[in-house]
C-alpha positions in Angstrom: -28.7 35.5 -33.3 -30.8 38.0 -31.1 -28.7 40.5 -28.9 -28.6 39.7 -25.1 -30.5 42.4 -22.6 -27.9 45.3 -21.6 -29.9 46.4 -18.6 -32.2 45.3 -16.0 -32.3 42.7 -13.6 -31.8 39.2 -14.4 -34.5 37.1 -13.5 -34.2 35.4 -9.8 -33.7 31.4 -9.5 -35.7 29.1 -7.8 -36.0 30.1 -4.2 -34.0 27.2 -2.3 -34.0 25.9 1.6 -31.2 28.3 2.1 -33.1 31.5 1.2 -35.7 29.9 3.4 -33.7 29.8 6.8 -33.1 33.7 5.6 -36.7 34.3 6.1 -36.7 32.2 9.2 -33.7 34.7 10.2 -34.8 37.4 9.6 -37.9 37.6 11.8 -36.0 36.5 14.8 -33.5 39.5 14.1 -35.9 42.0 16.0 -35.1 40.1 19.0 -31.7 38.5 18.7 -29.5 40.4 16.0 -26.4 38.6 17.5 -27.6 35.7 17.3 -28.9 36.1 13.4 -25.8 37.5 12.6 -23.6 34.9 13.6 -26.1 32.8 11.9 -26.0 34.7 9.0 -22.3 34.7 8.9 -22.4 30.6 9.0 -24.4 30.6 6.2 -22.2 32.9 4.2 -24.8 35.8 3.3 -24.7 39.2 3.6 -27.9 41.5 5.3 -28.4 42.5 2.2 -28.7 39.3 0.9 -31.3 38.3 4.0 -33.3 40.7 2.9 -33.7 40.5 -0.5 -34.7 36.5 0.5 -37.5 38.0 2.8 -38.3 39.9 0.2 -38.9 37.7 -2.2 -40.6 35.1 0.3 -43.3 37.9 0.7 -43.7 38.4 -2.7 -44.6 34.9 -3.2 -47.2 34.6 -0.2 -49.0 37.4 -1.4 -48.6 37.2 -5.2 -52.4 36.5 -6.8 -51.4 33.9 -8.6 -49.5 32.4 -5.6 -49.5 28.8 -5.1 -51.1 26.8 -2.2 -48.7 26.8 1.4 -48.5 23.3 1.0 -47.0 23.2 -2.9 -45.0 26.4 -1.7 -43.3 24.7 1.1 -42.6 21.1 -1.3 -41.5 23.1 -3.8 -38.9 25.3 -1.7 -38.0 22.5 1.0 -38.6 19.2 -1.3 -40.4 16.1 -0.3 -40.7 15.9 3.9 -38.2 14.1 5.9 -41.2 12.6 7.7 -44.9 12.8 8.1 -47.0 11.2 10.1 -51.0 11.8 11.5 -51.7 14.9 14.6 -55.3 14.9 16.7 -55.8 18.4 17.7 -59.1 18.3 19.8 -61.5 16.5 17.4 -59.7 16.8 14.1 -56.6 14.9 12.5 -54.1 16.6 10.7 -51.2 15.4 8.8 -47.4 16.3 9.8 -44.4 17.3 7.6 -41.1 17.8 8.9 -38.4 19.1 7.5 -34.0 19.3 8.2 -32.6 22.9 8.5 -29.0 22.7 8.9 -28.6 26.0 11.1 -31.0 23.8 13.7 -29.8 20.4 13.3 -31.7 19.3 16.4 -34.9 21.1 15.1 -37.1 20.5 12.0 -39.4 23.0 10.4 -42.7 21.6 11.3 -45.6 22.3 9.0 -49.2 20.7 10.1 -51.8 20.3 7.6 -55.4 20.3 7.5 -57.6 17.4 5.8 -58.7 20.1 3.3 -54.7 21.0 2.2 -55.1 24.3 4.5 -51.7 24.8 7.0 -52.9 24.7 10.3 -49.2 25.8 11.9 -45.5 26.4 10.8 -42.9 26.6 13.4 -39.4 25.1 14.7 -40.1 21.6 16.9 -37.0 19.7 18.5 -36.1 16.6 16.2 -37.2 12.9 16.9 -34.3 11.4 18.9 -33.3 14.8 19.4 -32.5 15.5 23.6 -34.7 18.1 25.0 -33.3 21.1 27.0 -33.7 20.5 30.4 -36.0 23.2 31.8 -36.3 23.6 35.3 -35.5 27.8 36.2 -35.8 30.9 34.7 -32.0 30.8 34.0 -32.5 28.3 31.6 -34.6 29.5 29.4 -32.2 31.4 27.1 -32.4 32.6 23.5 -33.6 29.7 20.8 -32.8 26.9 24.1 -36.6 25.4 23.3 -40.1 25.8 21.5 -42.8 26.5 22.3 -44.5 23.0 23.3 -40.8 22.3 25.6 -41.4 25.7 27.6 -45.2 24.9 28.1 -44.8 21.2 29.1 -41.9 22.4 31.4 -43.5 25.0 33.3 -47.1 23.6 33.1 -49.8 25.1 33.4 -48.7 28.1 30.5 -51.0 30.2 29.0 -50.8 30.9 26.0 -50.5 34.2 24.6 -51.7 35.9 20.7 -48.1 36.9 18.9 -48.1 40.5 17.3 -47.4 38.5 13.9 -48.7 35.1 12.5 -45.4 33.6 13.1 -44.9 35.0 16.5 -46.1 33.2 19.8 -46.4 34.2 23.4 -46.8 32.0 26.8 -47.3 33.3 30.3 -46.2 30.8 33.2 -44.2 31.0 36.5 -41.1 29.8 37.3 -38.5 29.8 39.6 -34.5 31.3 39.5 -31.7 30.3 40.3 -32.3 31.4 44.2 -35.7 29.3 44.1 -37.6 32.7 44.2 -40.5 32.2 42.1 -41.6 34.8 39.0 -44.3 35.4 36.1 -42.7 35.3 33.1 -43.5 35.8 29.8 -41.8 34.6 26.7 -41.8 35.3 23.4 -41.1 33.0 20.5 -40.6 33.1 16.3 -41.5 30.4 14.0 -42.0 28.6 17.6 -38.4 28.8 18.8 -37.6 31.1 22.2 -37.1 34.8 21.6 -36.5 36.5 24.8 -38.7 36.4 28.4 -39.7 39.0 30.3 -40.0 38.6 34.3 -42.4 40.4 36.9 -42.5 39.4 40.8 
């Protein structure tokens, strides 16, 4: 019988829907560290463990031999909860959705082009799910909404280019608590709310 390895690394598992909410994590922990921790905690990982997930997600996006997004995110996440047909302008796209249990009332919405390509990959509220009611600045508070809930709430919203491919920005107005109007920008990751930042 051949001797077992002494030394070195033993070879990582599958990468599983909980290592993926790590990723998810960890690029909304520039923004809300209590908030990730406290997730983080929930989900029984340590930082070092958050980051060795992000690390490894990396290493599979930008491996050469890496798979298509579309087999990547089956093969991680399993078969869709749902999909179902999107029109964006002229073109139809297909919809997968998938259950994260830190966001019960979200799914991990991934939007696919007739040609296999991933259009978008964000957070969207679930079907069924109540939307936050948006109506002042005070409400808008750290992962209360996505993107689309902000920009239908404080129509017209502009949107603005991220400083990272899963990074969004919109620019609106809206009003506080006092009725006193502002321009507000906020910032959202994987297309839940970060933070907002206010002028006038």
């Amino acid at each position: 019988m051949g001797r077992m390895p002494t030394s070195g690394k033993r070879p990582a598992g599958p990468f599983t829907p909980r290592e993926f909410q790590l990723v998810l994590l960890r690029r909304m922990a520039d923004h809300n560290p209590g908030l990730v921790e406290d997730a983080r905690r929930e989900l029984g990982v340590s930082l070092a463990e958050m980051r060795e997930a992000n690390k490894r997600w990396q290493a599979m996006v930008r491996s050469r031999r890496a798979r298509s997004a579309t087999s990547r995110y089956r093969s991680v996440l399993g078969a869709p909860e749902s999909e179902s047909k999107r029109t964006i302008g002229d073109l139809e796209c297909a919809a997968w959705r998938w259950p994260l249990p830190l966001w019960p009332e979200l799914r991990f919405e991934v939007l696919v082009s007739p040609d296999g390509a991933v259009w978008n990959e964000w957070l969207v509220r679930a079907p069924g799910a109540a939307a936050p009611e948006l109506r002042i600045l005070e409400d808008l508070t750290p992962w209360s909404c996505t993107v689309d809930e902000a920009a239908r709430a404080f129509a017209p919203a502009r949107p603005l280019e991220g400083s990272a491919p899963t990074r969004w920005g919109l620019a609106f107005a809206a009003p506080d608590a006092q009725g006193v109007r502002h321009e507000v920008v906020a910032e959202f990751t994987w297309g839940l709310l970060q933070r907002t930042a206010v002028s006038g």
